[in-house]
C-alpha positions in Angstrom: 80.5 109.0 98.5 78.5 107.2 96.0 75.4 105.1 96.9 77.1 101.9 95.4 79.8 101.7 97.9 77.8 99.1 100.2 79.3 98.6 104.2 78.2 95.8 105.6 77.4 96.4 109.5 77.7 93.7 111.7 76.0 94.5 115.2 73.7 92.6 117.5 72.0 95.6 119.2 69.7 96.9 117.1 69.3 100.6 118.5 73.3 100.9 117.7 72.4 99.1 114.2 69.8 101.7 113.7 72.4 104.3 114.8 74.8 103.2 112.1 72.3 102.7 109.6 71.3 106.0 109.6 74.6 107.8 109.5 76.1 106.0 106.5 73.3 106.5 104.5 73.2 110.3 105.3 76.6 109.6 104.4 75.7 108.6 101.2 76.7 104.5 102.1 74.7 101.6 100.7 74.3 99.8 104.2 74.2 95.7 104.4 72.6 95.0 107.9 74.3 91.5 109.8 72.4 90.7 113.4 74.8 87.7 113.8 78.2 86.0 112.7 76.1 83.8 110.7 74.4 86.1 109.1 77.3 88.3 108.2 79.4 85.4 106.4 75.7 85.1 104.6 75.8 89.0 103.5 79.3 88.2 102.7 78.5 86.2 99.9 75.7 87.6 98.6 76.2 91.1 98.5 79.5 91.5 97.9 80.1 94.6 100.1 83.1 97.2 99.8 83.4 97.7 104.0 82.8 95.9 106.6 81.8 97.5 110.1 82.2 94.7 112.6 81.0 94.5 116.5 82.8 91.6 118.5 80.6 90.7 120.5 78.1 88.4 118.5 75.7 85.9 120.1 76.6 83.1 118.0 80.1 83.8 117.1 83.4 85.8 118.6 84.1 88.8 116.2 88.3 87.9 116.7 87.0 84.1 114.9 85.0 86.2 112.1 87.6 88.5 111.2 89.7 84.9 110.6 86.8 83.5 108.8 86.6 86.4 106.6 89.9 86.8 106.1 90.0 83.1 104.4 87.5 84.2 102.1 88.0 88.1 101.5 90.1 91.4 101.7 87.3 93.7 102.1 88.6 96.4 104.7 87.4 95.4 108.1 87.2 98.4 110.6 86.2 97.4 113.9 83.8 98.6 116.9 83.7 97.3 119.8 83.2 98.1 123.7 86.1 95.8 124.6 89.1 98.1 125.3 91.8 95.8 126.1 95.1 96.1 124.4 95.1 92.7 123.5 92.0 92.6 121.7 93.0 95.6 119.5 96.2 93.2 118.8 94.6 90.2 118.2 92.0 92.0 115.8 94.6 94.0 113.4 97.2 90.9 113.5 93.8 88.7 112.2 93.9 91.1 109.3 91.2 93.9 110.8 92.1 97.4 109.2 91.4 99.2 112.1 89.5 99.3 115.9 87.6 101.9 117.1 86.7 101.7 120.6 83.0 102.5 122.0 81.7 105.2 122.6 82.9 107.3 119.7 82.7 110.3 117.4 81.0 109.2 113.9 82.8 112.2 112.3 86.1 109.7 113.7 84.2 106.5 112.0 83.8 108.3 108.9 87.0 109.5 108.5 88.4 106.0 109.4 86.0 104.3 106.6 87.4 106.6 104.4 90.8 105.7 104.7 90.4 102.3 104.9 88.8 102.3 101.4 91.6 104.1 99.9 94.0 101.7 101.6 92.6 99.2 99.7 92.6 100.6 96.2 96.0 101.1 97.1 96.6 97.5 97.7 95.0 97.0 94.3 97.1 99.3 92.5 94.7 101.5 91.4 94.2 105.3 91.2 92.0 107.0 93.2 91.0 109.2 90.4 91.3 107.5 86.6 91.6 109.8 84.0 91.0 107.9 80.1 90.3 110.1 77.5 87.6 112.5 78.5 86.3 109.7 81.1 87.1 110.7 84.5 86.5 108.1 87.8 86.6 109.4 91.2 86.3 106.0 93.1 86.7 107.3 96.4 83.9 109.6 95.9 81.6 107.6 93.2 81.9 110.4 90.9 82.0 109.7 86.9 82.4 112.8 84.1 82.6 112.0 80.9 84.6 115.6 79.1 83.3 117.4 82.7 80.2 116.5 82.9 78.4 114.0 85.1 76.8 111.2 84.7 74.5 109.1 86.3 75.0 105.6 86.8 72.7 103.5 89.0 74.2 101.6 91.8 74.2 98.3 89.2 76.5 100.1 86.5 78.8 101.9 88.8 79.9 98.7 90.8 80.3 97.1 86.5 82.5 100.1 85.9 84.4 100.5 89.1 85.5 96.8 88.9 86.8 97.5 85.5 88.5 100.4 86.9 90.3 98.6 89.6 91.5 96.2 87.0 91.5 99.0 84.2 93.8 97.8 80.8 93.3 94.2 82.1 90.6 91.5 80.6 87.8 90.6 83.3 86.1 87.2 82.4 82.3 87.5 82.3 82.4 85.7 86.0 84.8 88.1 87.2 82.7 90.6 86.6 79.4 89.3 87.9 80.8 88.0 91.2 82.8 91.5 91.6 79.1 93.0 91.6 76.6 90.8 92.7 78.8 88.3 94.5 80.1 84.7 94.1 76.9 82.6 94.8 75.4 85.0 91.4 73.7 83.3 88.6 73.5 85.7 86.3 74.2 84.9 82.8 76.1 86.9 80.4 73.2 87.6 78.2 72.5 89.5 81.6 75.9 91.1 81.8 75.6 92.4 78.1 72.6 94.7 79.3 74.4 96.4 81.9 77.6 96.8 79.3 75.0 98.1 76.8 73.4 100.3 79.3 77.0 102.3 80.2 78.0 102.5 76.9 75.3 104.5 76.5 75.7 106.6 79.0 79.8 107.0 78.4 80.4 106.5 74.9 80.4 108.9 72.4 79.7 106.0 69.6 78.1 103.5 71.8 78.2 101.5 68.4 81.9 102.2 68.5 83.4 101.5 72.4 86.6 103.6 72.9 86.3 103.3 76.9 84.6 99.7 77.5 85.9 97.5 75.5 84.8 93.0 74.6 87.0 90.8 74.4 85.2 88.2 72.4 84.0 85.2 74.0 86.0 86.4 77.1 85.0 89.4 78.4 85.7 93.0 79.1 88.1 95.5 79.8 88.3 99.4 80.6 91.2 101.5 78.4 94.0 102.0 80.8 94.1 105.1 82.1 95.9 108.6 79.8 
């Protein structure tokens, strides 16, 4: 799993935090840290994360409210932990939109292999392929991975989050604020002078003629878009 896939954890106890925090990292995760529901909604907007892992009990907010709350202003996959192992809590959680509820204690081979599907739930819900295959360019975006004719290439965290948004929408035109709120979030200020560097930077690294874009392509004035996929 790629370093640019970011979860944001949302847990009060900060041994458990730590816990988590440790584990999706080794698991190659990007972790957002949340203390509080505040916070989280906070990290929502900022940081524009792919997961979120979410504790319900919060000291200044329920975590059945957040789910709501987030649900108004996201689809992010939602996967739940939480002591509380009443079956209406489980109900009320999923019907709120949660992805899934994991009761504690449990096995973090089971959270992984819950995160895992509840990312590839939701490129399904985009419509996109888990593995995109354009002319020689290959994208793995369950697993981060990018070959260009077999071999890989190294993106930082930055470029991969450019190109995987233009992969979830590949063949379709994303507007310069698309693109900067898909990867640094809605409350970003960056300027598409700023934008153009990044764009630069991957064609670089994926085009055989940079000068000449076959893969990432402008639309002038507009934007950009990725070559739909062979």
């Amino acid at each position: 799993m790629s370093q640019s896939t970011r979860i944001l954890v949302v847990e009060d106890e900060p041994p458990f935090r730590r816990l988590l925090h440790t584990s999706l990292t080794a698991e190659g995760y990007r972790v957002i840290e949340a203390a509080s529901g505040r916070e989280a909604l906070a990290r929502l907007c900022d940081s524009a994360p792919d997961l979120c892992v979410l504790d319900l009990g919060l000291p200044d907010v329920d975590g059945i409210d957040l789910i709501q709350r987030f649900r108004q202003a996201s689809r992010l996959p939602i996967v739940v932990l939480s002591s509380r192992n009443q079956e209406q809590a489980k109900i009320d959680a999923l019907d709120l939109g949660a992805d899934d509820y994991i009761t504690k204690p449990f096995a973090m081979g089971e959270l992984m292999a819950r995160l895992r599907t509840a990312l590839r739930h939701r490129l399904q819900d985009h419509g996109a392929q888990p593995v995109l295959e354009i002319h020689g360019l290959t994208i793995d975006l369950m697993r981060g991975l990018v070959t260009v004719q077999g071999q890989p290439v190294r993106l930082s965290a930055t470029e991969y989050r450019l190109l995987r948004a233009l992969a979830l929408n590949a063949g379709k035109v994303l507007t310069h604020r698309q693109m900067v709120e898909a990867v640094w979030g809605p409350r970003a200020e960056h300027d598409p002078p700023y934008l153009r560097v990044y764009i630069r930077a991957l064609r670089q690294k994926l085009e055989p003629e940079p000068a000449r874009p076959i893969y990432l392509l402008t639309e002038p004035g507009v934007g950009y878009r990725l070559r739909p996929p062979d």
